[in-house]
N, C-alpha and C positions, 0 to 999 in steps of 0.2 A: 504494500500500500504506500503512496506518495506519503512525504512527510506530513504533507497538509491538505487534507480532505474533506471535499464540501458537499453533502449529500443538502440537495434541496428540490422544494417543487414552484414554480413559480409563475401560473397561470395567466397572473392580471396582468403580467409582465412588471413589477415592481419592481425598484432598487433595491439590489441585493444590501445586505449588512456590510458594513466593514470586517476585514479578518478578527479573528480571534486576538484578544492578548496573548502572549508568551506562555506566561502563566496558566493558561487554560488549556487544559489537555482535551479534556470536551464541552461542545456549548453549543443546547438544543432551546430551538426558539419556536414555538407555537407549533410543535409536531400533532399532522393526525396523520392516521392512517385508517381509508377505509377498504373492508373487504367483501366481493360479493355471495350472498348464500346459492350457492349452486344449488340445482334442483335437478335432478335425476329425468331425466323426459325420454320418451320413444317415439320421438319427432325424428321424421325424414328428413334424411341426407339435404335434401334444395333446401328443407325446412329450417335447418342450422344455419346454412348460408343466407337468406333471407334473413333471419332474425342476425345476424354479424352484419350484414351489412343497413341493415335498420339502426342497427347502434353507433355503427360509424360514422351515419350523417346525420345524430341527433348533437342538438347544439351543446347539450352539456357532455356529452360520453355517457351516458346513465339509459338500463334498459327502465322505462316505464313498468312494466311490469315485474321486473326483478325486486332480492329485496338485498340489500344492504346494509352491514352492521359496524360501528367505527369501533376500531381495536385501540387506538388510542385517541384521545382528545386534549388536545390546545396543551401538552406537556411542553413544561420547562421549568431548566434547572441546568446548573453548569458546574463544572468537576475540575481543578484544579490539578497541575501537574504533580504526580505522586499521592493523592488525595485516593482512601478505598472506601470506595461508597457499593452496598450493596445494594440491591432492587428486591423488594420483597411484593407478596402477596398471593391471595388466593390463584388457582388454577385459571387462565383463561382473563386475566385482569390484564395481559399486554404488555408482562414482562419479558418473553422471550420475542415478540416482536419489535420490541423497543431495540434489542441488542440486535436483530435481525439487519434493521434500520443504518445504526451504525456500523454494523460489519459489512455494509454496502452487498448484501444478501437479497433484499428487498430495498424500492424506493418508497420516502412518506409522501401521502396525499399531500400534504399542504406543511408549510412548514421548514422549517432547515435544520440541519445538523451541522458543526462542525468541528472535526477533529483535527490533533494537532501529532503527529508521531508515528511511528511501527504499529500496527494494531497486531495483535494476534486472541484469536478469537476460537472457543471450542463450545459450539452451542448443542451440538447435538451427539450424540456416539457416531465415530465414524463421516459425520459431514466431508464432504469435499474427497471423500472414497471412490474410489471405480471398483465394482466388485469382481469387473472382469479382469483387472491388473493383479500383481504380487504384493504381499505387505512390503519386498524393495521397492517396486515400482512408483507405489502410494507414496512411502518416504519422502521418493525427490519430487513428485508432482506434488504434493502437500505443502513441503518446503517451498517449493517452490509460486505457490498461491501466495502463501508469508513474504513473498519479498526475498527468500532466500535464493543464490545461484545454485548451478549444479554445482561448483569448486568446494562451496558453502560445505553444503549437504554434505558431498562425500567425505570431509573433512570430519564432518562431527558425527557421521553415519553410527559408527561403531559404537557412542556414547547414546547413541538414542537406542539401539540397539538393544544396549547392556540394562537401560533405565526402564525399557519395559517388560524384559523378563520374559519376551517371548522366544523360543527359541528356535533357534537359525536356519533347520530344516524348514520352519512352518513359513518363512520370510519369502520362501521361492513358491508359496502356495498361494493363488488366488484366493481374494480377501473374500470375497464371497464363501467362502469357506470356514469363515472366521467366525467364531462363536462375536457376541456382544461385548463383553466384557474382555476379549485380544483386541477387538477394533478400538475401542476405548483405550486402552496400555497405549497401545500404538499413536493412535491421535493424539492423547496429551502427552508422550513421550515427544513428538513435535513441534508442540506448541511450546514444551518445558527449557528446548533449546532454541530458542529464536531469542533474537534481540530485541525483542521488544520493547514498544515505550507504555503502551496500555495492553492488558490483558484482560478478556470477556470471559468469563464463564459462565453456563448455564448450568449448573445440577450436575454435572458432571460429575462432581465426586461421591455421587450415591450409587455408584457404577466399581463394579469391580470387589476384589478382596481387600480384605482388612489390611494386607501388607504393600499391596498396592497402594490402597487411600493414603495411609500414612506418607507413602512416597510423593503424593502429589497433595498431601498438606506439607511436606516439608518444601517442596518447589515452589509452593506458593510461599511458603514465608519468607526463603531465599529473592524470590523477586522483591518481597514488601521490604524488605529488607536496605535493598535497592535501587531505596524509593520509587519502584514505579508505579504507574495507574491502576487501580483492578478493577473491575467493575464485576461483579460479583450474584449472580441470582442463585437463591437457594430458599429451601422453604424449613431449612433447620435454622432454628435462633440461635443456637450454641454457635454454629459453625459463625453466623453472622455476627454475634459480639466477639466474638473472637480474633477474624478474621478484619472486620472493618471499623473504622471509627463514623461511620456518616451512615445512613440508610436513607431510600427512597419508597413509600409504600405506595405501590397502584394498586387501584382498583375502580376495575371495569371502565378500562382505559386511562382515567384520571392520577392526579399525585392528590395522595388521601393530604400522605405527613411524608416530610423531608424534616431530616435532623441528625441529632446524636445517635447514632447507632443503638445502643442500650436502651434508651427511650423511646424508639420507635418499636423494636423489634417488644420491650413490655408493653408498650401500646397497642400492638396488633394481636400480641397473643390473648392482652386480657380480650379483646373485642372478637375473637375469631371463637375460643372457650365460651363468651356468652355472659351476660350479667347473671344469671343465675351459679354460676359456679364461682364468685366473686371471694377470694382468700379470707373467708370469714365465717363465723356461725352469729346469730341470733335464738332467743330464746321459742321467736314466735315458728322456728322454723320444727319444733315439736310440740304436740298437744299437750296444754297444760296438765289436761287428766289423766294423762299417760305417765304409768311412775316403770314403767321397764321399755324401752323397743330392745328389741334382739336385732344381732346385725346381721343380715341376711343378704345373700349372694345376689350384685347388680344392684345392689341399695346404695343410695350416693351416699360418701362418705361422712357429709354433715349434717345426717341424721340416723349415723350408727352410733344412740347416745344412751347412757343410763344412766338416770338422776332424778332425784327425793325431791317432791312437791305435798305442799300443805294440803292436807286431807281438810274435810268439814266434819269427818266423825274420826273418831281415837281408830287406829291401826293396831291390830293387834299385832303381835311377834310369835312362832310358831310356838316357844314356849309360851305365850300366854302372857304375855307383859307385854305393857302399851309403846306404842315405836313412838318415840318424840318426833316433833313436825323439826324439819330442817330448818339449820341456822342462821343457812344465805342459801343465795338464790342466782344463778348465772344470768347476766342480760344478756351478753354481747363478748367477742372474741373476735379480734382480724389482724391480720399482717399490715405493718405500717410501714412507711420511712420515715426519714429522721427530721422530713418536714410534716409530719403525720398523715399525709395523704395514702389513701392504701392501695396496696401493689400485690400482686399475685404473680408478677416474674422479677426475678433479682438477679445480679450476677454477684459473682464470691468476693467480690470487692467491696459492698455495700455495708452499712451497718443498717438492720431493720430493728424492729420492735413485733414484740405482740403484746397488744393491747386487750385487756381483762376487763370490762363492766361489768360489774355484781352487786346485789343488796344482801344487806347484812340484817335479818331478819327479828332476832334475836340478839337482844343487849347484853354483854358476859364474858365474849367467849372470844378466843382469840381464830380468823379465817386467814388462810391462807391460799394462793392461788398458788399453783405450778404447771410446770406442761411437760410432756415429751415426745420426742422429736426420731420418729421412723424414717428408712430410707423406701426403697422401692420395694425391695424383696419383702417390707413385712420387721425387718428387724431395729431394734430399735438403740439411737446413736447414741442418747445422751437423756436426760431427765433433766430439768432446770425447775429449783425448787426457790422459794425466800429465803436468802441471806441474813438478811438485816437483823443481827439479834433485839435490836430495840421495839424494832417493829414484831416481829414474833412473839414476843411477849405483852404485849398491850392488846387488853380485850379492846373487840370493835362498840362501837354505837350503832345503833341501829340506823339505818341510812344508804347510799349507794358511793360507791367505792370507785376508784378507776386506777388500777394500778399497769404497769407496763415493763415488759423483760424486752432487756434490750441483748442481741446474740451482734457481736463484734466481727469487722469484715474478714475475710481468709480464713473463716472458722469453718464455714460448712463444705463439703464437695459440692460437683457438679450434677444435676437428677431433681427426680421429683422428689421432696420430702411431703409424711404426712406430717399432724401435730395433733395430740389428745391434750385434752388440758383437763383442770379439776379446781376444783375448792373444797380445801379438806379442814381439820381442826387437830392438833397434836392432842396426844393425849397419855395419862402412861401407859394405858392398855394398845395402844397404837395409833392409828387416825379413825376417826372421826368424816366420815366421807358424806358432802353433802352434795354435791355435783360432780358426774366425773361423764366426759365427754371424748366417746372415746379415742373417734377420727372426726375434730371439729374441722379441720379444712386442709389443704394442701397447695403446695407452691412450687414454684422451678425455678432451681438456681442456674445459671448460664455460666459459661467460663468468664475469664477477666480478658478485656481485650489485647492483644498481641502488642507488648511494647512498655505492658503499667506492671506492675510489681504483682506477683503471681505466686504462690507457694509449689505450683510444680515449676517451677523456673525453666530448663528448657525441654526437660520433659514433655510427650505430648500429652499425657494424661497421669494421673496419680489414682491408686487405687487406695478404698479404704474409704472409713463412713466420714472421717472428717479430713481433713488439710488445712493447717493452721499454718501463717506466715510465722517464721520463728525465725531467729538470728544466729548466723553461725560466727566463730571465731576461731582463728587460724595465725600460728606464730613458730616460727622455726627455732627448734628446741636444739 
């Protein structure tokens, strides 16, 4: 691709823009694009040429009776030299058209694009394959779509070769032959050695084996490294805070949010999840009359609860003695941050809170809130109980309460955590349990993005229920 490339459409015949600044790797101004819905028909042969040439002489290009749908509308937004911004959103919102666009793959209806540098771009498994060629012959035609020569290629063959792990007999075999996931090795094994100044991917790295993947997150972070451009589509958030500091969200053609990476990508997840499954419990979300639910298979999490509510007649206890009515009373329970707005994605850099509303029903006695904190599998990380000996020992007043555990950033791993919480009473025969909830809600911690201070340092993943930043020290004895 030239150094400097201007995809645009421009019908009314208007005056183009000025070039790009320097500084802008890409800068996309009022992009649509629309596509027609094809419609299956057993119209006769003269019948297709009649209708082509009905279309040809209508003033606008547009069949009357066709229907047509715009894949993107009026986007824009501009991406600075070495700047990773990723593209997110639903299925079908006109992120892989967007990059289609700038990979000069498809023209936009209206609208301009312009890029500044080397593009090297991997939107699809296998794109720009001939299945009648060899995985050699692909090499240098591939390469050579890149901007790369043949002297190029053959030069760094060997090393693409060795990066995708497919082996050598299979290189003289027509790629049509090739499972999905060798044309993939092989494709980004090309795009891994070009000089690129922007790099496109589409989802690509959901293709392939574990030791593959890893091989082509390590390439990528070698380039980001390198400062260069990525421009990045994926529908994993982990991979996206990690991976970018900037995000773009479409949907159904449009830019929702454009921002800080971390907050768009928790922005979308809470909104894609649904306000009903919001990092939180409430009281009203069980029947007050209800003094057991059991937790039953496909039952949402926050309402797998057991907890003592005020009778209007005495309760008896199986021996025969009256069950006193509970102490307190849980309102309310949710994941915060540390400007109290509540979140249901974090990454491991974060400091959150969980926040406790409860009445204290009963004047005397001393309440205590605590929680603990499961991983995925069901096992359980850590318990977080009240510290404060002051606070422990001083009976409540009757009243509502709002206390808050705050869990310090680099503490948790990467995954979904559940959380059960409780309000119990010490006692010397043991606790005293007035509320205990088992799975109040649940949340997803994301990595920390590529470059900010991390407890796996360059590791690409750390096993293990938690990962705390800790400091080391080193001195030659």
């Amino acid at each position: 691709m030239t150094p400097h490339t201007v995809l645009q459409s421009n019908p009314g015949g208007a005056s183009l823009s000025p070039p790009c600044p320097r500084l802008l790797a890409i800068s996309v101004k009022d992009l649509w694009k629309r596509y027609r819905i094809e419609k299956v028909s057993a119209q006769a042969p003269h019948g297709k040429v009649f209708s082509f040439l009905k279309n040809l002489v209508s003033s606008n290009g547009l069949d009357p009776g066709a229907q047509y749908f715009w894949a993107l509308e009026s986007v824009n937004f501009e991406i600075a030299t070495g700047e990773r911004v990723a593209i997110i959103g639903r299925n079908g919102a006109g992120k892989s058209t967007l990059l289609k666009i700038l990979s000069r793959i498809v023209p936009p209806t209206l609208g301009e694009a312009r890029i500044r540098g080397r593009v090297a771009s991997l939107l699809e498994v296998g794109v720009g394959f001939d299945g009648k060629l060899t995985g050699r012959e692909n090499v240098f035609v591939n390469a050579s779509l890149h901007g790369l020569s043949k002297a190029e290629t053959a030069e760094r063959y060997d090393q693409i070769v060795e990066f995708s792990g497919i082996d050598r007999k299979f290189l003289e075999m027509r790629i049509k032959h090739y499972s999905s996931g060798m044309r993939m090795r092989l494709a980004f094994s090309v795009v891994a050695h070009l000089d690129s100044d922007i790099l496109m991917l589409d989802e690509v790295l959901a293709v392939g084996d574990a030791a593959f993947q890893e091989k082509c997150l390590e390439s990528v972070e070698g380039l980001i490294r390198r400062k260069r451009t990525l421009l990045f589509v994926s529908h994993s958030m982990p991979a996206v805070t990690r991976f970018c500091e900037r995000a773009i969200w479409l949907d159904q053609g449009r830019v929702v949010m454009d921002g800080d990476a971390k907050q768009v990508a928790q922005t979308y997840t809470s909104h894609m999840v649904g306000p009903n499954s919001v990092a939180g419990w409430t009281r009203e979300q069980v029947e007050p009359s209800t003094a057991s639910l059991a937790s039953t298979e496909g039952e949402e999490p926050a309402l797998q609860a057991t907890r003592s509510t005020v009778a209007s007649e005495p309760e008896l206890l199986p021996d025969g003695t009256i069950k006193e009515p509970p102490c307190a009373d849980l309102i309310s329970v949710r994941l915060m941050a540390v400007d109290h707005s509540p979140v249901q994605v974090v990454t491991a850099d974060q400091t959150i809170g969980v926040e406790f509303i409860y009445e204290v029903l009963q004047p005397g006695k001393v309440v205590l809130p605590a929680a603990k904190f499961f991983n995925e599998e069901g096992v359980q990380i850590f318990s977080a109980v009240y510290t404060n000996p002051d606070y422990m020992q001083q009976p409540k007043a009757v009243g509502k309460y709002r206390s808050v555990l705050w869990l310090p950033p680099h503490l948790l791993n990467t995954g979904r955590l559940q959380v059960g919480v409780n309000l119990t009473t010490p006692t010397v025969a043991g606790l005293q349990r007035h509320v205990v909830i088992e799975r109040a809600f649940s949340f997803e911690v994301f990595e920390v993005p590529l470059g900010q201070p991390s407890a796996r340092g360059t590791y690409k993943k750390l096993l293990g229920a938690v990962r705390p930043l800790l400091e080391w020290e080193t001195s030659v004895e």
